[in-house]
N, C-alpha and C positions, 0 to 999 in steps of 0.2 A: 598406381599409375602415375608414371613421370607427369609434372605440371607442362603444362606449356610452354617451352623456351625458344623455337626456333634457331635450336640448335647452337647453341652457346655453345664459345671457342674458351675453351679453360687451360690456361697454362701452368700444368705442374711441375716445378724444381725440388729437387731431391738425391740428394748422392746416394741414397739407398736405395737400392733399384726393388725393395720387397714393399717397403712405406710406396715406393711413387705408383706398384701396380696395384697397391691395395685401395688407394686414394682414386687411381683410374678406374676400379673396379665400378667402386661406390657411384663413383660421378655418371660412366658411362649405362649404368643401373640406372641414373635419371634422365637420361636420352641427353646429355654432355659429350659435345665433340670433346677429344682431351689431348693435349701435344705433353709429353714431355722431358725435362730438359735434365742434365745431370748437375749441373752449378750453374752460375752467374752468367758467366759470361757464356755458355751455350742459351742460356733463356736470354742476353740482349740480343743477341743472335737473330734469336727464334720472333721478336716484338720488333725485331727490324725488317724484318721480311713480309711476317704476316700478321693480320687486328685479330688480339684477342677481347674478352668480354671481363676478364679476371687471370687475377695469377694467385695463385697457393705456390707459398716462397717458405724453404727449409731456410733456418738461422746457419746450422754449423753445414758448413761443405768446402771443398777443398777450391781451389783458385781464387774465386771471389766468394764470400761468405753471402749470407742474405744482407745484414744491415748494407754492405757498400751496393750491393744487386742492388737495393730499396731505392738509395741514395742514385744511382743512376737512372731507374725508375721514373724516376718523380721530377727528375731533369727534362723527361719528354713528354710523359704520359701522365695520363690522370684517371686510367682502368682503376677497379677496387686490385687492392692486394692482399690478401687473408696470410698472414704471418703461422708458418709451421713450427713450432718450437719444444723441445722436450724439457726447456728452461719454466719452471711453473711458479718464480719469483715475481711480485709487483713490479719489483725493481726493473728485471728483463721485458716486461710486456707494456711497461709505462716507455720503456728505451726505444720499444719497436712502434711503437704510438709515436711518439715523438718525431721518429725519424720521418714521418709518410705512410704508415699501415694505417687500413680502414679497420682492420679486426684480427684477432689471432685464435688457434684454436693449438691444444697442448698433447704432444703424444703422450702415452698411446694415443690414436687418433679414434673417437669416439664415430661413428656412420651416422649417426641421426645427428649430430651435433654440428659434424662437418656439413651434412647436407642444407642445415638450418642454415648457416650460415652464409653459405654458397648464394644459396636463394636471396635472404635477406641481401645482402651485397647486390645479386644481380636485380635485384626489384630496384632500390635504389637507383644504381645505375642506366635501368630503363627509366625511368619517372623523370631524371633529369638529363636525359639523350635530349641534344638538339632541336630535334624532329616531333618529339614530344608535348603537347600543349594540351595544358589544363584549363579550360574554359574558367574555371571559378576563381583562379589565383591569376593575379597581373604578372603580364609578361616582362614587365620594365616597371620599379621599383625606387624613386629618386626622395633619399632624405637628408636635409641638408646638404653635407659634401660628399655623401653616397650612393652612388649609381649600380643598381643589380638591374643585369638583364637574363631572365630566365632561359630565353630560348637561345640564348648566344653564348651563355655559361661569362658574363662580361662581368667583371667586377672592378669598379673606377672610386679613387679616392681622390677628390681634388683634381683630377683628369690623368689621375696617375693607375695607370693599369694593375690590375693586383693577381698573380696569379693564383687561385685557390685547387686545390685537393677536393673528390667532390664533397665528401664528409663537410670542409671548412665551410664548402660554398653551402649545403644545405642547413648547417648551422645558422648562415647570415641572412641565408635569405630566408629560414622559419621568425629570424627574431622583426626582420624589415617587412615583413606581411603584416606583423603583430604588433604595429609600435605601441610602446608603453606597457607591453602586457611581461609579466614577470616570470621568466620559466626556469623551473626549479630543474636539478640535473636529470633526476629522473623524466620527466616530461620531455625534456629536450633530447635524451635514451630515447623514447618510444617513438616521438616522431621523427626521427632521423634514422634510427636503426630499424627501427619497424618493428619493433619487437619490444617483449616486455627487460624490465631491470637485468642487466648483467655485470654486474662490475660498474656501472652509469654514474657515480661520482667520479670516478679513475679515467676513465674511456671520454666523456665530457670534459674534463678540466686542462686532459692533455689537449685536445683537439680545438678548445677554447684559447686556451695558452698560446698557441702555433698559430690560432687566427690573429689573434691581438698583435703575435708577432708583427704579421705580414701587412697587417695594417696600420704597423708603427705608431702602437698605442703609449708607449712610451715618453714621444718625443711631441705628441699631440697634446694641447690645452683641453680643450673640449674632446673627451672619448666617445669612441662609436659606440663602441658595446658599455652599458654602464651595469657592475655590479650591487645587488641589493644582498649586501650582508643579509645569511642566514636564511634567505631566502633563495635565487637565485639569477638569474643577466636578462635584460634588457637591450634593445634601440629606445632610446624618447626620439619624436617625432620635433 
């Protein structure tokens, strides 16, 4: 029996029209509304018109490929986007990380696999909806020159707005709940993806990396996120 979604809008891209009905099979076997699209630029199309919940996005297709689809993506939106790829190198799946993906899954396209995924993605993405409030965890989060607002999805450095991906934002805001507490890659895996080890050095460090970017760890004296060699990252309070 499908879990309860109320009807999640799931956008699939794919130039293969056997992969996209196979993938719609699967999904709509879990009571998954499913729209989908043939490339790029028919899926910005498709997320300009109507909200979706998630996209499962093919890498190679003809007009606009997935990495530039990602790359425009991520300009508007901040939906999960599950990376479709028959590329099953580090190198390509660390590429598509980097770029804006929450996660990737490799053809052949495995059912229980895609579906695992699907779900963890849409859990996530409910837990930190707007609308969403967890009595136990603080809605509004102030350390130092760090401001998280949970229910606004807000993230201010200095009063300088930061846009985060929700992955970055649930990264920052696990470790600003936690100050001084030490979380190793795996740990920081489980609570953010929901799920147990999967690649969780790889999947962390890029996602880690692209926060640090946007928070111009860089160019800052005092860092937010502080690494403990061998162990793993922190907030100190």
């Amino acid at each position: 029996m499908a879990e309860a979604n109320d009807k999640k809008k799931i956008l699939v891209v794919d130039d293969e029209k056997e992969i996209a009905e196979l993938i719609e099979i699967h999904l709509m076997g879990q009571d998954y509304n499913v729209t989908k699209a043939k490339n790029g630029v028919e899926a910005l199309n498709c997320l300009e018109k109507e909200k979706y919940d998630l996209v499962l996005l093919d890498v190679m297709m003809p007009k606009m490929d997935g990495k530039e689809t990602l790359k425009r993506i991520r300009e508007k939106y901040n939906i999960p986007v599950i990376m479709v790829t028959a590329r099953t190198s580090e190198k390509d799946k660390i590429e598509g990380l980097t770029l804006g993906a929450d996660d990737y899954v490799t053809k052949p396209i495995k059912a229980l696999e895609l579906i695992a995924r699907v779900k963890a993605q849409l859990r996530r993405y409910t837990v930190l909806n707007p609308n969403h409030v967890d009595e136990e965890e603080p809605d509004e989060i102030t350390i130092r020159n760090l401001y998280i607002n949970k229910v606004t999805h807000e993230v201010k450095v200095d009063d300088e707005q930061i846009k985060l991906t929700k992955i970055e934002f649930d990264i920052l805001y696990l470790f600003a709940k936690n100050p001084n507490k030490v979380f190793s890659t795996d740990e920081i895996f489980e609570n953010v993806w929901k799920e147990k080890n999967f690649d969780a050095t790889n999947n962390v460090m890029v996602h880690i990396r692209r926060l640090r970017n946007k928070l111009k760890e860089e160019t800052r004296e005092e860092k937010i996120i502080t690494t403990v060699w061998g162990v793993g990252y922190k907030i100190e309070k």
